[in-house]
N, CA, C and O of each residue as an XYZ file, in Angstrom:
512
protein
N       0.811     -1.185      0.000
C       0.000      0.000      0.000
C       0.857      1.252      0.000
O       0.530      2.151     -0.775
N       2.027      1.430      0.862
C       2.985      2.358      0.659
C       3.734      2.486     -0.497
O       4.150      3.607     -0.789
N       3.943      1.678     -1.104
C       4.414      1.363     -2.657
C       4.185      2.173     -3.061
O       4.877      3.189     -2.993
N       2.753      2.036     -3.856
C       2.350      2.726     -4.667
C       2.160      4.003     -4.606
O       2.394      4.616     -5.647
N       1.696      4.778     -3.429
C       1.527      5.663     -2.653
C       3.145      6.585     -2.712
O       3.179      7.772     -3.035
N       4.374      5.799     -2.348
C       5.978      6.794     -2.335
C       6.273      6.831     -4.320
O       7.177      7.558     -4.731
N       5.486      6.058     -5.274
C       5.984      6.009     -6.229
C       5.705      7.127     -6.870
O       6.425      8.008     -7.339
N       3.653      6.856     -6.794
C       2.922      8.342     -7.303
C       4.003      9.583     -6.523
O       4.618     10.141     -7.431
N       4.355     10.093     -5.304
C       5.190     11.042     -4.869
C       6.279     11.415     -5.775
O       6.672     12.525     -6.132
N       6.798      9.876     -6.152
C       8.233     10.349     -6.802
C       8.121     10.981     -8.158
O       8.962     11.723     -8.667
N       6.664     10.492     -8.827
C       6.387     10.350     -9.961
C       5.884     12.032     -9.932
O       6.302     12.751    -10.839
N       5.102     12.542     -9.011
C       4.361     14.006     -8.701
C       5.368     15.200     -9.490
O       4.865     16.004    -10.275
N       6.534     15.200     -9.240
C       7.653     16.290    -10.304
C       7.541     16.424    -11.848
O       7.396     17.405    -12.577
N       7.632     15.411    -12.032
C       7.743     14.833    -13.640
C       6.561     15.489    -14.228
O       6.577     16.016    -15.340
N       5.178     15.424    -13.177
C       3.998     15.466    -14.267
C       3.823     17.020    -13.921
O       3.195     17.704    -14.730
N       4.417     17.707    -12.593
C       4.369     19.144    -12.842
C       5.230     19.687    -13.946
O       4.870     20.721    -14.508
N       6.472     19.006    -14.350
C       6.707     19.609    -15.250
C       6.638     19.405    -16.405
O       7.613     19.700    -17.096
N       5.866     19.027    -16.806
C       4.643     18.619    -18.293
C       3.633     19.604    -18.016
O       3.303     20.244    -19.015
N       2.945     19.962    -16.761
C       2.339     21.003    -17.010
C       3.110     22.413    -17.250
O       2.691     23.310    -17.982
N       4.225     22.441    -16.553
C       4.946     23.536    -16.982
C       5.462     23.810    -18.282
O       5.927     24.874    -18.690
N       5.368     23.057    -18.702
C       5.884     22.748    -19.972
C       4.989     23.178    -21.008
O       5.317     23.889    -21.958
N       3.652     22.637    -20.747
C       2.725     23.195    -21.659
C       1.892     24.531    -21.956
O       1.454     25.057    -22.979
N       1.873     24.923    -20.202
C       1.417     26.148    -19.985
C       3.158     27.340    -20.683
O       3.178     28.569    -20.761
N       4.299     26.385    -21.041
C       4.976     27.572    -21.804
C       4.927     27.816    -22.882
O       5.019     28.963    -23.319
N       4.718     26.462    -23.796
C       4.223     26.031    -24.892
C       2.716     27.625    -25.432
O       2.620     28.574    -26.211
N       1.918     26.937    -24.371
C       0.735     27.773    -24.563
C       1.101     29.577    -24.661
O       0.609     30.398    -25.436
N       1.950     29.750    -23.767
C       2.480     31.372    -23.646
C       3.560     31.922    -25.006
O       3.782     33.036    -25.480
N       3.970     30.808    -25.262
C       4.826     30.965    -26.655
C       3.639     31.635    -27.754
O       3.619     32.797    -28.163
N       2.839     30.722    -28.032
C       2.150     30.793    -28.729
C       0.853     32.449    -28.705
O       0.101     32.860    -29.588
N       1.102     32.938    -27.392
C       0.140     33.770    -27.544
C       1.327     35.280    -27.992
O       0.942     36.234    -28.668
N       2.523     35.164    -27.514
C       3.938     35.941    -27.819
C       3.368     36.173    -29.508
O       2.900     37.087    -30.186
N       3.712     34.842    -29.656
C       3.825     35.143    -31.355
C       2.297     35.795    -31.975
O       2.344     36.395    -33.049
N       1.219     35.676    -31.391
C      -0.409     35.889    -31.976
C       0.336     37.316    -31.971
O       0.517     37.880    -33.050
N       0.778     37.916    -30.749
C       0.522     39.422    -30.345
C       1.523     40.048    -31.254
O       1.279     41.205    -31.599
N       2.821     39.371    -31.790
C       3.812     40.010    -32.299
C       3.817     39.985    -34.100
O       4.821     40.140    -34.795
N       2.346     39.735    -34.620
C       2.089     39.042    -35.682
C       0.786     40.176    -35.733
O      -0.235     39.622    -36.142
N       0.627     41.372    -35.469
C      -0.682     42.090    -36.129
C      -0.404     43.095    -36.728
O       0.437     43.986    -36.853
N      -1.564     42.627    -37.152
C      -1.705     43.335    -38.753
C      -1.865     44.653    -38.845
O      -1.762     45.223    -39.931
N      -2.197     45.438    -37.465
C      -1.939     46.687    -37.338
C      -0.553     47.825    -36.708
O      -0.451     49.045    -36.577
N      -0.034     47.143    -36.553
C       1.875     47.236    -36.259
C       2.163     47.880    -37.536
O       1.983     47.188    -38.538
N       2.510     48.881    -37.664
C       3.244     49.511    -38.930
C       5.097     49.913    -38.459
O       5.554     50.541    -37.504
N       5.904     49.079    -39.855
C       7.054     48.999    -39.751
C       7.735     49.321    -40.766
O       7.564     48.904    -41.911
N       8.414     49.960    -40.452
C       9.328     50.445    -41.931
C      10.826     50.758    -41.489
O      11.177     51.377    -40.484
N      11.572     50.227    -42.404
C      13.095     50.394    -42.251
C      13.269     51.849    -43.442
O      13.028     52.055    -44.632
N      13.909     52.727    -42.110
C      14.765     53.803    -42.659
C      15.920     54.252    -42.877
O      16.805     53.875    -42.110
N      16.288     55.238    -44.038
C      17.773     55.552    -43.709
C      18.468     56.184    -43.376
O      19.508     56.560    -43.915
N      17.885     56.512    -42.088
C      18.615     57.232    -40.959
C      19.271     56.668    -39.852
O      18.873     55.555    -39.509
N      20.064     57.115    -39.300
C      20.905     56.732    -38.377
C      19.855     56.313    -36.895
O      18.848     57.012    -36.777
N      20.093     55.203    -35.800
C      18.984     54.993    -34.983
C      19.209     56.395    -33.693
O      18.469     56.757    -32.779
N      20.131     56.737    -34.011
C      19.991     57.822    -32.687
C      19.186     59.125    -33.440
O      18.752     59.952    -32.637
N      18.973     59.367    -34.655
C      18.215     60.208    -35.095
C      17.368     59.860    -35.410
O      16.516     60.686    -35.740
N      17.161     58.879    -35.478
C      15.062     58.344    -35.540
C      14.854     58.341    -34.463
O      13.739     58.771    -34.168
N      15.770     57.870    -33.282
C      15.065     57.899    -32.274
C      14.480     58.934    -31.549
O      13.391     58.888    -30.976
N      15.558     60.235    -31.624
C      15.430     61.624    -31.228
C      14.303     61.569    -31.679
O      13.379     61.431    -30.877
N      13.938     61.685    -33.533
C      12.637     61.757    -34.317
C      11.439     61.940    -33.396
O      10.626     62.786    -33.023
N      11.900     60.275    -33.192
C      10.093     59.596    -32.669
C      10.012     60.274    -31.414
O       8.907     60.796    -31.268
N      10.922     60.478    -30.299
C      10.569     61.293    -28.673
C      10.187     62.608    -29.051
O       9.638     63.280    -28.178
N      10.427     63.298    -30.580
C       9.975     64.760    -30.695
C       8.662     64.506    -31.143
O       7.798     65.015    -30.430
N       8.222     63.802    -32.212
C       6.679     63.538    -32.603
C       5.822     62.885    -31.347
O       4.714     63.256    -30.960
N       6.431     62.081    -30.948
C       5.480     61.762    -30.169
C       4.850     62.288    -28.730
O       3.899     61.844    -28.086
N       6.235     64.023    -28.321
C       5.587     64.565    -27.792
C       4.691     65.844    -28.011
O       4.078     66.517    -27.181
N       4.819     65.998    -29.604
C       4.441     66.947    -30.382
C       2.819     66.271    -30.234
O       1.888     67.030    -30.503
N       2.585     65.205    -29.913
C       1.056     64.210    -31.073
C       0.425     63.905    -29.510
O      -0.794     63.863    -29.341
N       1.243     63.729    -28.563
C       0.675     63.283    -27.195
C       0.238     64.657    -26.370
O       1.098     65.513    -26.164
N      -1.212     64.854    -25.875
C      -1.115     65.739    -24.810
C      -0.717     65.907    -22.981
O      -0.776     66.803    -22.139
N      -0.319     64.523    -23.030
C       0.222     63.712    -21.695
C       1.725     63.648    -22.186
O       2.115     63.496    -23.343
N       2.459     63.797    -21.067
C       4.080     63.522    -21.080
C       4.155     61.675    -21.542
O       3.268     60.854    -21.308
N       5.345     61.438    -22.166
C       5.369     60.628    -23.066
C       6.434     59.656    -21.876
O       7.006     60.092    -20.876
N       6.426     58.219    -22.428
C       7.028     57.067    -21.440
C       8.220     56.865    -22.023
O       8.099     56.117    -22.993
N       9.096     57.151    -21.873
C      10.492     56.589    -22.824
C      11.329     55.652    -21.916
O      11.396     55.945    -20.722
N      11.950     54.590    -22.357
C      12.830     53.698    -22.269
C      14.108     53.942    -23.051
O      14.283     53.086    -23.918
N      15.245     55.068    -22.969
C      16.069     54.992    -23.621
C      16.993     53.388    -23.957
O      17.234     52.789    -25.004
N      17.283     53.146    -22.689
C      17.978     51.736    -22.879
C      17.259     50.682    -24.142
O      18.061     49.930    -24.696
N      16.031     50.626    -24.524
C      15.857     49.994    -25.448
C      14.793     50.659    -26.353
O      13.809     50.156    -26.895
N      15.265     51.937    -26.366
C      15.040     52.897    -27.133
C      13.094     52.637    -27.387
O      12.604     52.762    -28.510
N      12.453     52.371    -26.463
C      10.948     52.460    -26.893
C      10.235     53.629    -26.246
O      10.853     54.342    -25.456
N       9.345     53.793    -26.452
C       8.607     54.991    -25.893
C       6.756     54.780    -26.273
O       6.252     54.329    -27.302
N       6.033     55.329    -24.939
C       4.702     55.070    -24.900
C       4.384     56.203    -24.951
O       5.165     57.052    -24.523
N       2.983     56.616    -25.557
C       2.294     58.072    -25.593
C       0.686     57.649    -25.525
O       0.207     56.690    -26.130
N      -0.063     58.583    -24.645
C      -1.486     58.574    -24.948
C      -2.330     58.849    -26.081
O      -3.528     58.976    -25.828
N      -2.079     58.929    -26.889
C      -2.771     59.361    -28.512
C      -4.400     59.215    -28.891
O      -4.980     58.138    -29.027
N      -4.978     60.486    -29.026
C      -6.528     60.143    -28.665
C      -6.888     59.199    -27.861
O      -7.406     58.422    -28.663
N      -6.962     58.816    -27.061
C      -6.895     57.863    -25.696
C      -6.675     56.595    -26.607
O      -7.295     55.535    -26.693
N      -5.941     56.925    -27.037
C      -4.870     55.083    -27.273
C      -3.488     55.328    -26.640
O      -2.967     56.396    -26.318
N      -2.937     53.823    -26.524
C      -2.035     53.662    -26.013
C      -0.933     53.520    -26.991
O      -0.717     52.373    -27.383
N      -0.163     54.522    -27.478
C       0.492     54.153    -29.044
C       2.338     53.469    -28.158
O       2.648     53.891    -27.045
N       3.146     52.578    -28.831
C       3.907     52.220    -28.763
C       4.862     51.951    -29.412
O       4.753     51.018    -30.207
N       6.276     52.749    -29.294
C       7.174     52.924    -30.594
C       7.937     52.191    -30.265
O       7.610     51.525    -29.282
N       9.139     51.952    -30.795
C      10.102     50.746    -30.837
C      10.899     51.113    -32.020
O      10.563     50.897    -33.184
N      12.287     51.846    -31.517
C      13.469     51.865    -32.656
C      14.749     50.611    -32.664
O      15.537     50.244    -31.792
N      14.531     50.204    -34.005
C      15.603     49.399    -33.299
C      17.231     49.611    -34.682
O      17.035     50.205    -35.742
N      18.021     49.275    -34.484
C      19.045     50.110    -35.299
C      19.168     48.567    -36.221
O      18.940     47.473    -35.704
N      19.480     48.718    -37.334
C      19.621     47.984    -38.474
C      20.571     47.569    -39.064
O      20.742     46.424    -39.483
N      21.610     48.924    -39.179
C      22.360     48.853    -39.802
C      23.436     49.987    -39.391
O      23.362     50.375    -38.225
N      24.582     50.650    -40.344
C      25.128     52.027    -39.551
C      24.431     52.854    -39.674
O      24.170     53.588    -38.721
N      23.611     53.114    -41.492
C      22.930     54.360    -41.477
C      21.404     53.863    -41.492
O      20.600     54.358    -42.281
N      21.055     52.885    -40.602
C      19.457     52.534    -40.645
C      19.090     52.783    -39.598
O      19.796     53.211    -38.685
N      16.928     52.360    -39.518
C      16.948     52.028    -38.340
C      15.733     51.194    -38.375
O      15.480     50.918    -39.548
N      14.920     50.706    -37.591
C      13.806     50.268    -38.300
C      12.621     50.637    -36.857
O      12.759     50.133    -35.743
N      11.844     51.316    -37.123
C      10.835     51.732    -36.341
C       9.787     50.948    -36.309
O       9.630     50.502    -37.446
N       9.001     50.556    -35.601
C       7.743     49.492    -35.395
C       7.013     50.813    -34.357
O       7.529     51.459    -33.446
N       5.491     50.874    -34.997
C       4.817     51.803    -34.257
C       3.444     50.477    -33.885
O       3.464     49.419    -34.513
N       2.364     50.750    -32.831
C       1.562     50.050    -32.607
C       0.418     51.124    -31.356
O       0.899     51.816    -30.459
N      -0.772     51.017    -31.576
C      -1.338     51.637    -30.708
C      -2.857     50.309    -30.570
O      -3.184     49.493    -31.433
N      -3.443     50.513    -29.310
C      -4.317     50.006    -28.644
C      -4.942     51.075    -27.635
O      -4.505     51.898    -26.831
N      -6.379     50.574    -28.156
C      -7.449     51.509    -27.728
C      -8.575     50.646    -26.926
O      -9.067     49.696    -27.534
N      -8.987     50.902    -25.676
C      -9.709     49.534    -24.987
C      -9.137     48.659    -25.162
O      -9.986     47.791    -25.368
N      -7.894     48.088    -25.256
C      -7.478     46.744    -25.120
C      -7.641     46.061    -26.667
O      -7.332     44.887    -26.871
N      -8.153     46.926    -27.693
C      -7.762     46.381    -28.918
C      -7.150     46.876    -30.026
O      -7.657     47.873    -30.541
N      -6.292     46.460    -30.449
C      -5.473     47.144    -31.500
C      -6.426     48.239    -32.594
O      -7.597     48.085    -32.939
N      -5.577     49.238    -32.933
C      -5.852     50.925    -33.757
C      -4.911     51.085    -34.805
O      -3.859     51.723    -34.863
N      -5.591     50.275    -35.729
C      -4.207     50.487    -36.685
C      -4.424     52.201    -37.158
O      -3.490     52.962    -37.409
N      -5.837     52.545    -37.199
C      -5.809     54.346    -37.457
C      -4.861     54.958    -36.555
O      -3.955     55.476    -37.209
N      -4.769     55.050    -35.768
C      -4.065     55.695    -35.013
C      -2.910     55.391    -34.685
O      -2.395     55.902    -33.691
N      -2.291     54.535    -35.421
C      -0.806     53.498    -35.389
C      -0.547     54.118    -36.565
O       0.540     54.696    -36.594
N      -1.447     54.197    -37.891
C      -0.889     54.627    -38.991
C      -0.585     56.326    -39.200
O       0.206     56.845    -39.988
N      -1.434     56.943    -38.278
C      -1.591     58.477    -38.194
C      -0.068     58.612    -37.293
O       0.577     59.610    -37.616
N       0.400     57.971    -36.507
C       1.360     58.455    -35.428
C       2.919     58.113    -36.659
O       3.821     58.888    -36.977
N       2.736     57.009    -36.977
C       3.893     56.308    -38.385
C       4.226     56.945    -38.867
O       5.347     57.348    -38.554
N       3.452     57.628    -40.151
C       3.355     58.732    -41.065
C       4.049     60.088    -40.563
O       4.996     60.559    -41.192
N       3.495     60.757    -39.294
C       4.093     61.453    -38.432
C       5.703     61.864    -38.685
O       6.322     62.836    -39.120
N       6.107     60.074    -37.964
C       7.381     60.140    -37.712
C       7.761     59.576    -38.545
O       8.341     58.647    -37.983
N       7.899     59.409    -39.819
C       8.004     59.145    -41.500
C       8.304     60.587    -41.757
O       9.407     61.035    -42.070
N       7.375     61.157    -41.617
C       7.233     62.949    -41.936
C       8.365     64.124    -41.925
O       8.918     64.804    -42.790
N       8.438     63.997    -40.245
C       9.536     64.307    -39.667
C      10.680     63.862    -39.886
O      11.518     64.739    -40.094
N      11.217     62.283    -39.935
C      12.247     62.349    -40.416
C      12.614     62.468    -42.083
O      13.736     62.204    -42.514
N      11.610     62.860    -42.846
C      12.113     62.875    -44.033
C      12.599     64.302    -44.402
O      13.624     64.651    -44.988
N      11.262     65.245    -43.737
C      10.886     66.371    -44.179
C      12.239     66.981    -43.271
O      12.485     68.187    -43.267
C-alpha cells in the first residue's frame, strides 16, 4: 500500500513539469499571436537609430497631450494618442538605418488608425 503511494510522490515532479511545460508552450504561442498584427506599422529607414530615435521622442511629444514614457535603454517609448495607447520601438539595423515598429491600442484592442496616423508622423519628420 505504501508502494504505490511513495511512487505516485516520486512520480508528482515529472507530471508538474509537463504542465509547466505546456502552460509555456501555450504562452509561446500567444507571444507570437501578439507580435504578428496586422496593425503594427514597420518600416526600415535611412537614418541613423539615434536620429530616428530623437525623431520619434519629438513627434510623439508633439502628437501626445500627456508627457510621453520613454525607455532609452531599449530605445521604446509610450504616448497617450486620442486615448490610445500608441507604442514605438526603434531598433538600429544597420550604420545608417533604423527600423521603427509603431503600434497603438485603444480599450485593449489594437488601432491600426491611429498606429498609422502616429507612423506617417514620424516618417514625416524624419524625411521632411
Amino acid at each position: 500500500m505504501r508502494q504505490p503511494l511513495i511512487a505516485l510522490l516520486c512520480l508528482a515532479p515529472l507530471f508538474s513539469g509537463c504542465i509547466a511545460a505546456a502552460a509555456g508552450v501555450g504562452a509561446g504561442i500567444l507571444i507570437s499571436q501578439e507580435g504578428v498584427d496586422n496593425n503594427t506599422y514597420v518600416a526600415q529607414l535611412p537614418h541613423d537609430v539615434k536620429l530616428a530615435w530623437s525623431s520619434v521622442k519629438t513627434t510623439l511629444s508633439q502628437t501626445s497631450l500627456k508627457p510621453i514614457d520613454t525607455r532609452d535603454d531599449l530605445r521604446t517609448a509610450t504616448a497617450d494618442v486620442d486615448g490610445a495607447k500608441v507604442t514605438v520601438v526603434v531598433e538600429a539595423f544597420d550604420i545608417d538605418k533604423s527600423v521603427v515598429r509603431v503600434s497603438a491600442r485603444k480599450l485593449g484592442i489594437s488601432n491600426g488608425e491611429i498606429a498609422k496616423m502616429v507612423f506617417d508622423r514620424i516618417v514625416s519628420n524624419l524625411d521632411g
